[in-house]
C-alpha positions in Angstrom: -11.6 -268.6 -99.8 -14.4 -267.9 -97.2 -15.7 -271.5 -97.4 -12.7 -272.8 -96.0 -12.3 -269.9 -93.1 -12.5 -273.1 -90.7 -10.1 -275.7 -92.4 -7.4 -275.7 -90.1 -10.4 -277.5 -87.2 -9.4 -281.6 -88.0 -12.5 -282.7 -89.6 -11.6 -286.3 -88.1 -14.0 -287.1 -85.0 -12.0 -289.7 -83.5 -15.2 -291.0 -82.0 -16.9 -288.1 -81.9 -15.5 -286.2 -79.2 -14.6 -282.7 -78.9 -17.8 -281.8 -78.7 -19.6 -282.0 -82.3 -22.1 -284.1 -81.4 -23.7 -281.5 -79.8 -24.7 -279.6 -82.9 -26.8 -282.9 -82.9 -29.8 -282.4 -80.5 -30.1 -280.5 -77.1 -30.0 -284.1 -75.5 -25.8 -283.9 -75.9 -23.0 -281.9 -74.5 -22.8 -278.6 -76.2 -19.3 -276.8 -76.1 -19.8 -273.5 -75.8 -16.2 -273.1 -76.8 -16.3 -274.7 -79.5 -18.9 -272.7 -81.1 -17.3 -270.0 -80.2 -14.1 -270.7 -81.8 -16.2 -271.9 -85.5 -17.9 -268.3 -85.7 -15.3 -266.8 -84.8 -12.9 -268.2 -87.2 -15.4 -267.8 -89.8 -16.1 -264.3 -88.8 -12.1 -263.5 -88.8 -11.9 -265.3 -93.0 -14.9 -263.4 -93.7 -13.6 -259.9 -92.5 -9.9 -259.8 -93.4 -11.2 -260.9 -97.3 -13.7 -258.1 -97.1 -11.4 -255.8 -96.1 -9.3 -256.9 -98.7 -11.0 -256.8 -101.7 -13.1 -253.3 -100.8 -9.8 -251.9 -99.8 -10.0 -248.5 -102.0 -13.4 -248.0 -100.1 -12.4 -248.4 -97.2 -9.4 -245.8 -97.3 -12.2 -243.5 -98.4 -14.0 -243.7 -94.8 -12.8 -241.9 -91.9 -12.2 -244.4 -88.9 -13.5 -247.3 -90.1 -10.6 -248.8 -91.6 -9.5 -248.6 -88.0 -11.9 -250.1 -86.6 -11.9 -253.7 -89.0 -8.3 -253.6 -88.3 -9.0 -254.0 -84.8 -11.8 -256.3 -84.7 -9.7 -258.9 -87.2 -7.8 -259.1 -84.2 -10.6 -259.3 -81.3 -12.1 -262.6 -79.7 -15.5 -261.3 -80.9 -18.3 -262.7 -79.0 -21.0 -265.4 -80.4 -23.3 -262.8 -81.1 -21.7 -260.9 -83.7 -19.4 -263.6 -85.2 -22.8 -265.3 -85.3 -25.0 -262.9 -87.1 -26.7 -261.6 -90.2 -24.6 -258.2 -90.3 -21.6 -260.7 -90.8 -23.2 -262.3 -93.3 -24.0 -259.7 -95.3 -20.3 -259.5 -95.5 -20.0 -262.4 -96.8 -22.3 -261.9 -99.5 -21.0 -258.8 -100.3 -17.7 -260.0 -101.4 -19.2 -262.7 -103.3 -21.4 -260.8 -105.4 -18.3 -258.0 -105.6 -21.2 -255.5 -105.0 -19.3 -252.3 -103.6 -22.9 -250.0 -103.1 -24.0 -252.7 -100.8 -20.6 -253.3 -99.1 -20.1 -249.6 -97.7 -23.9 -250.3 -96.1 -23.2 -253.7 -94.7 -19.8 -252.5 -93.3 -21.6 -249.8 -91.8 -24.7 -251.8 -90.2 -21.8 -254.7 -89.0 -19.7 -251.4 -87.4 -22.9 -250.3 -85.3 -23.5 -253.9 -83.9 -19.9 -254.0 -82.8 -20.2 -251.0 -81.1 -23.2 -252.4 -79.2 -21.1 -255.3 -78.3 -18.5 -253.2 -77.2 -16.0 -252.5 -79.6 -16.1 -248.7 -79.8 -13.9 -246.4 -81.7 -14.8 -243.1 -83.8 -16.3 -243.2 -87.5 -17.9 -241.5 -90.4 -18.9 -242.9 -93.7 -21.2 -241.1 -96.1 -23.2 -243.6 -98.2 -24.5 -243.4 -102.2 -28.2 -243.6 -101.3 -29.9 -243.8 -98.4 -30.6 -246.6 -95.9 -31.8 -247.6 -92.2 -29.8 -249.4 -89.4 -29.9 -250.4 -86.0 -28.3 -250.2 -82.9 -28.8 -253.2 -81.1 -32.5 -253.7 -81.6 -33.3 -249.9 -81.5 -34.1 -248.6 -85.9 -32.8 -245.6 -86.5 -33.7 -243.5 -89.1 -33.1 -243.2 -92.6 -29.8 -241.6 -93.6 -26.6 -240.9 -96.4 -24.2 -240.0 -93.8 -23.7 -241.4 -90.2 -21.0 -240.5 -87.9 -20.5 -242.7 -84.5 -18.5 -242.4 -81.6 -19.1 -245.0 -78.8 -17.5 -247.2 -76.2 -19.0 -250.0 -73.9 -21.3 -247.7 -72.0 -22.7 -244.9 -74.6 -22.8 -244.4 -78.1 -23.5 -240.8 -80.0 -24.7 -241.5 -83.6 -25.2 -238.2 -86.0 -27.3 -239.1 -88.9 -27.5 -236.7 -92.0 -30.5 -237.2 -95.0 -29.8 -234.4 -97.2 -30.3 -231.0 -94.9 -31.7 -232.6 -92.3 -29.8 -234.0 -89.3 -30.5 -236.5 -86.2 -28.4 -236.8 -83.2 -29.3 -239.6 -81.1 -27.8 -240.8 -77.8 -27.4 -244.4 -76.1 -26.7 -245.7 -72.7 -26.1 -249.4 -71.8 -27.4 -250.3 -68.6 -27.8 -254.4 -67.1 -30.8 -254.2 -69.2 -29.1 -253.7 -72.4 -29.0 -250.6 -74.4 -31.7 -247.6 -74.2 -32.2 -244.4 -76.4 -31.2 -241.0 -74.1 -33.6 -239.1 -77.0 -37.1 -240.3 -77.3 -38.7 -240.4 -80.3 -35.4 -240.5 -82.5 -35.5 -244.2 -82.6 -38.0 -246.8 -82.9 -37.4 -249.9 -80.6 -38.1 -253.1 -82.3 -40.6 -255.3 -80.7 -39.6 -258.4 -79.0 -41.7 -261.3 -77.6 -41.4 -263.8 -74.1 -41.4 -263.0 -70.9 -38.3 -265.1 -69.7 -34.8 -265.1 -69.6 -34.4 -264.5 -73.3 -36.5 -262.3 -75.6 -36.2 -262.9 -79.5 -36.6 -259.8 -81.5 -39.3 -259.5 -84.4 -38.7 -257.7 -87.7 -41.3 -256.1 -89.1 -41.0 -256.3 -93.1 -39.8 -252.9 -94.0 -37.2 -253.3 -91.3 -36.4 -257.3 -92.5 -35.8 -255.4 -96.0 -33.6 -253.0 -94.7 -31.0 -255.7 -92.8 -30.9 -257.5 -96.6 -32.9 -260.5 -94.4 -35.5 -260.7 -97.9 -34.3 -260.6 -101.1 -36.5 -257.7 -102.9 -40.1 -256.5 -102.1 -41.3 -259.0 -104.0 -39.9 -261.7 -101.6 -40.8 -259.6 -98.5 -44.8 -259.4 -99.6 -46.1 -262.2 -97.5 -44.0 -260.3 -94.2 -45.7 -259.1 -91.6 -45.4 -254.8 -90.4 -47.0 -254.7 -87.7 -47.4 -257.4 -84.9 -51.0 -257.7 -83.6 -51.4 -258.6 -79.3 -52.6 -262.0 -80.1 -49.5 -262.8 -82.3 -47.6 -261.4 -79.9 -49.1 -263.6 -77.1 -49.4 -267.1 -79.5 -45.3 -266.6 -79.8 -44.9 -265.3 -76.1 -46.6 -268.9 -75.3 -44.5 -270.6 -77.6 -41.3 -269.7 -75.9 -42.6 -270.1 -72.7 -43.5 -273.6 -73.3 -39.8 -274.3 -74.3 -38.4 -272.2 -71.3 -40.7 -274.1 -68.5 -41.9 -277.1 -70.0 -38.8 -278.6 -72.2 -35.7 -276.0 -71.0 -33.0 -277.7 -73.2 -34.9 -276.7 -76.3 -35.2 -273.3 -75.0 -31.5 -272.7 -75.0 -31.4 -274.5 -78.2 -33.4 -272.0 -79.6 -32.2 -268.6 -78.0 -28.6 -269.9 -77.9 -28.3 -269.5 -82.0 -31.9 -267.4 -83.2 -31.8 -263.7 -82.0 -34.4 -262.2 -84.5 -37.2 -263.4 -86.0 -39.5 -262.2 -89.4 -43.1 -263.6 -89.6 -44.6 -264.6 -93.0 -48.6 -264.6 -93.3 -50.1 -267.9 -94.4 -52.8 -270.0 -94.7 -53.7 -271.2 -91.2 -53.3 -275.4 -92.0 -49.9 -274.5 -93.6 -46.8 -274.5 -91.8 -43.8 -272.1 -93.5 -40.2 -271.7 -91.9 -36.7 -270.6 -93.0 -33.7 -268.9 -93.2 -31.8 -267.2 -95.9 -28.2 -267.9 -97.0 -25.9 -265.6 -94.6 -28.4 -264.2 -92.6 -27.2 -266.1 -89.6 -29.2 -265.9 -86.2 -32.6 -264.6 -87.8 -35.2 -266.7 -89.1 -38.7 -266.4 -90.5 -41.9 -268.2 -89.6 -45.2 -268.5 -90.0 -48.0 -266.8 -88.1 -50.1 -269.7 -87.2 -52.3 -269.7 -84.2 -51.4 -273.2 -82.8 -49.1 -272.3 -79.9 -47.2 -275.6 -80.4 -46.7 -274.7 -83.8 -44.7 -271.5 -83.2 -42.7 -273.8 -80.7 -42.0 -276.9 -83.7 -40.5 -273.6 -86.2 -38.3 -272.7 -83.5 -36.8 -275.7 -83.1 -36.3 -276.8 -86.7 -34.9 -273.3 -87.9 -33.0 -273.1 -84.5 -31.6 -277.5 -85.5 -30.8 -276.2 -89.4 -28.4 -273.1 -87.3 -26.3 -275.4 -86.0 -25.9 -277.5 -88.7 -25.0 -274.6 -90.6 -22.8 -273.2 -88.3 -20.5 -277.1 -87.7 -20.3 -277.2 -91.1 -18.3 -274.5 -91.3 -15.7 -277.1 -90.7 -15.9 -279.2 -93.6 -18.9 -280.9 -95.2 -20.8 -283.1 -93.5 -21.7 -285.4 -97.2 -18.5 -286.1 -99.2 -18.9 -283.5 -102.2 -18.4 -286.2 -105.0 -21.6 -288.2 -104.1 -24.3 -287.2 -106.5 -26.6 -290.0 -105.6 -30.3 -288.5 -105.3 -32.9 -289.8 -102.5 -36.6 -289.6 -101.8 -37.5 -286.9 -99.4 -41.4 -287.4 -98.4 -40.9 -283.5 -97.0 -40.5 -282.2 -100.8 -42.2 -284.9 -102.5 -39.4 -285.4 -105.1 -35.7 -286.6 -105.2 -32.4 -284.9 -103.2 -29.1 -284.8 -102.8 -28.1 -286.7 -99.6 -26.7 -283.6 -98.0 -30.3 -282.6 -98.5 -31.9 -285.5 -96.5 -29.2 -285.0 -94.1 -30.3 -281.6 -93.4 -34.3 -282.1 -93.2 -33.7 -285.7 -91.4 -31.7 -283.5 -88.3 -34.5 -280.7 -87.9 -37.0 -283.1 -87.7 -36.0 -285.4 -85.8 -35.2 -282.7 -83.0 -38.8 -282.0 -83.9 -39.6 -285.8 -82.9 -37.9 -284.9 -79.8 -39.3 -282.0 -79.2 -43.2 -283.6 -79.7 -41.5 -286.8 -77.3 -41.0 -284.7 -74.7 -44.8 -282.9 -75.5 -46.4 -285.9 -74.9 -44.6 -286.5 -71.9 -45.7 -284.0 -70.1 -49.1 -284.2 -71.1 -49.3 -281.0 -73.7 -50.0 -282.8 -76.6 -52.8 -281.4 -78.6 -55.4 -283.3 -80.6 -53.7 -281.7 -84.1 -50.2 -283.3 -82.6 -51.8 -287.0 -82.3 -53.5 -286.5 -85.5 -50.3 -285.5 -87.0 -47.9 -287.7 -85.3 -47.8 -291.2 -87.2 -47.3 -289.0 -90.6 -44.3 -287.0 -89.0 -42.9 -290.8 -87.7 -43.0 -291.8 -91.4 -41.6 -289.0 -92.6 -38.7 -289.2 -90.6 -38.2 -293.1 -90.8 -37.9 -292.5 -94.6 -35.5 -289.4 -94.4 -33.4 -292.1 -91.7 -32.5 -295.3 -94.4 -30.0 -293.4 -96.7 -28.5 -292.1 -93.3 -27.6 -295.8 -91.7 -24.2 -296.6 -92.4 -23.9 -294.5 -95.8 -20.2 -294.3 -96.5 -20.9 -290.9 -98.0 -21.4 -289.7 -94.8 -18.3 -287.8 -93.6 -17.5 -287.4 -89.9 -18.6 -284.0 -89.0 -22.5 -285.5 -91.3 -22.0 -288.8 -88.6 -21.8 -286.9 -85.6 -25.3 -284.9 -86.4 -27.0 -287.9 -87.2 -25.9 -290.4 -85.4 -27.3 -289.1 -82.0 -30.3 -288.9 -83.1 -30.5 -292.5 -84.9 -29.4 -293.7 -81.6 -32.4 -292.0 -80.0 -34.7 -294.0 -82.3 -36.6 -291.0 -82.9 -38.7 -292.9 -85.6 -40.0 -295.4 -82.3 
């Protein structure tokens, strides 16, 4: 089974070393190596029973089989063993949805070519669809054919009669389009070390990130200057003002979709398997944009340890108040919410610290204390708490982010 890709990692601790507390808070030692390995693992289970169970499809493509063959037995880097493309793999195979698998291997096959895993392939598709390379769109098509290595790529694209040939070079900068006009780069925002990509709705849609239309209606097109400069802001803060959360943040988020809503009300999230992109909402309050980051960035990596094994034994079915939903949860539940914001506490403690504070922040903060405090007491020495659970919390109890 997929969910158990990782099971071979010892779940025991021994005191919490080897590096898992740091999938606690930015404030511990993260091993870079050991994320590496989780995703990569999980990447690994995820491909070879794709492969497996879409087999007849895949001996219907021309190079592609090939080309899974030879990433199942690649190191693949964080940022594709890490991603929504894989994902979408993943849900594939669950759902046993064979349309959708022959577009997901496809969209997964261009992201590895960006990351350097070239080769030669064709597929032609039952109805059309849109993917990227890297963060460039390209246009809609029912037949792609791609030839690339670690420098160039040359993607034909067919939509009935009509055909698109477009070129790509990778330079330090990352990868550019050779023919202008034949695909739409996506728009990014910061001005540091680290961009994060924004998806506009119809493009969100397209990479499975939304369910249906329906989900996708409060989604944002288009990305007005002011947006742009409010989330700019936002990561600058974190890059020059409190730098661990900034690699927190870029480390495990790559692409962001932004949902409209009502100005006082904060909305933020993920959706299963789309790993690395988030959504959030457009609010104006710079500080805001920066809180989202880090909470959707904190619920990444607890996704991504857990992986391992569960972090609340899976026979405890006692339920707990969370004052975030207003209404009873499983513990695993109040685990999850009690480690985003209390990296949000962090966050806000570092904030004040350096004088940024705003007057919604002190208005706000004795409520977000309380909330926290509360989502803490099941946490304190629960023996349903395995060890990979204990080494998320823990941290941060010891922080006495509630003080």
């Amino acid at each position: 089974m997929i969910q158990k890709a990782c099971e071979g990692v010892s779940n025991d601790l021994s005191g919490f070393t080897a590096g898992y507390t740091g999938f606690s808070c930015p404030f511990e030692s993260f091993d870079e190596s050991l994320a590496q390995m989780i995703a990569g693992e999980y990447a690994r289970s995820v491909l070879g029973i794709f492969v497996n169970h879409f087999a007849g499809l895949f001996s219907q493509t021309s190079g592609l089989n090939a080309l899974f063959s030879s990433l199942l037995d690649a190191d693949l880097p964080f940022d594709l063993a890490w991603s929504s493309d894989l994902g979408n793999l993943h849900r594939a195979t669950l759902q046993r949805d064979e349309e959708r698998a022959m577009n997901y291997a496809a969209a997964f096959a261009l992201m590895a070519g960006t990351q350097g895993f070239g080769g030669e392939w064709e597929l032609t598709l039952s109805r059309p669809a849109k993917f990227f390379w890297d963060d460039w769109l390209l246009p809609e098509c029912d037949k792609l054919s791609v030839v690339s290595d670690r420098v160039s790529g040359c993607i034909n694209l067919s939509l009935g009669a009509e055909q698109t040939q477009i070129f790509f070079a990778r330079s330090g900068n990352g990868w550019t389009c050779q023919t202008p006009g034949r695909a739409v780069r996506l728009p990014a925002f910061g001005r540091g070390t680290r961009q994060l990509v924004l998806l506009p709705r119809s493009a969100a849609l397209d990479n499975g990130f939304f369910r249906d239309a329906e989900d996708a209606a409060s989604a944002l097109e288009s990305f007005s200057p002011t947006l742009i400069e409010t989330l700019t802001c936002a990561l600058g803060i974190l890059e020059h003002q409190v730098p661990h959360y900034f690699d927190w943040v870029v480390r495990i988020i790559r692409r962001v979709a932004v949902r409209h809503t009502d100005q006082d009300h904060l909305s933020s999230g993920s959706q299963t398997y789309q790993y690395g992109t988030i959504h959030i909402s457009d609010s104006p309050r710079v500080l805001s944009v920066a809180e989202m980051l880090v909470h959707e960035a904190s619920h990444q990596y607890l996704e991504l340890l857990t992986k391992l094994g569960p972090a609340v034994h899976p026979t405890h079915t006692k339920l707990y108040y969370s004052p975030v939903k207003q209404c009873d949860r499983p513990l695993h539940r109040i685990l999850l919410a009690y480690h985003a914001f209390a990296n949000v506490m962090l966050f806000y403690r570092d904030v004040l610290g350096r004088g940024l504070a705003d007057d919604y922040f002190h208005n706000l903060r004795h409520v977000l204390r309380e909330e926290v405090h509360q989502l803490e007491q099941p946490l304190i020495g629960s023996n349903a708490i395995m060890p990979i659970g204990r080494a998320l919390v823990q941290p941060l109890i010891e922080r006495g982010v509630c003080h």
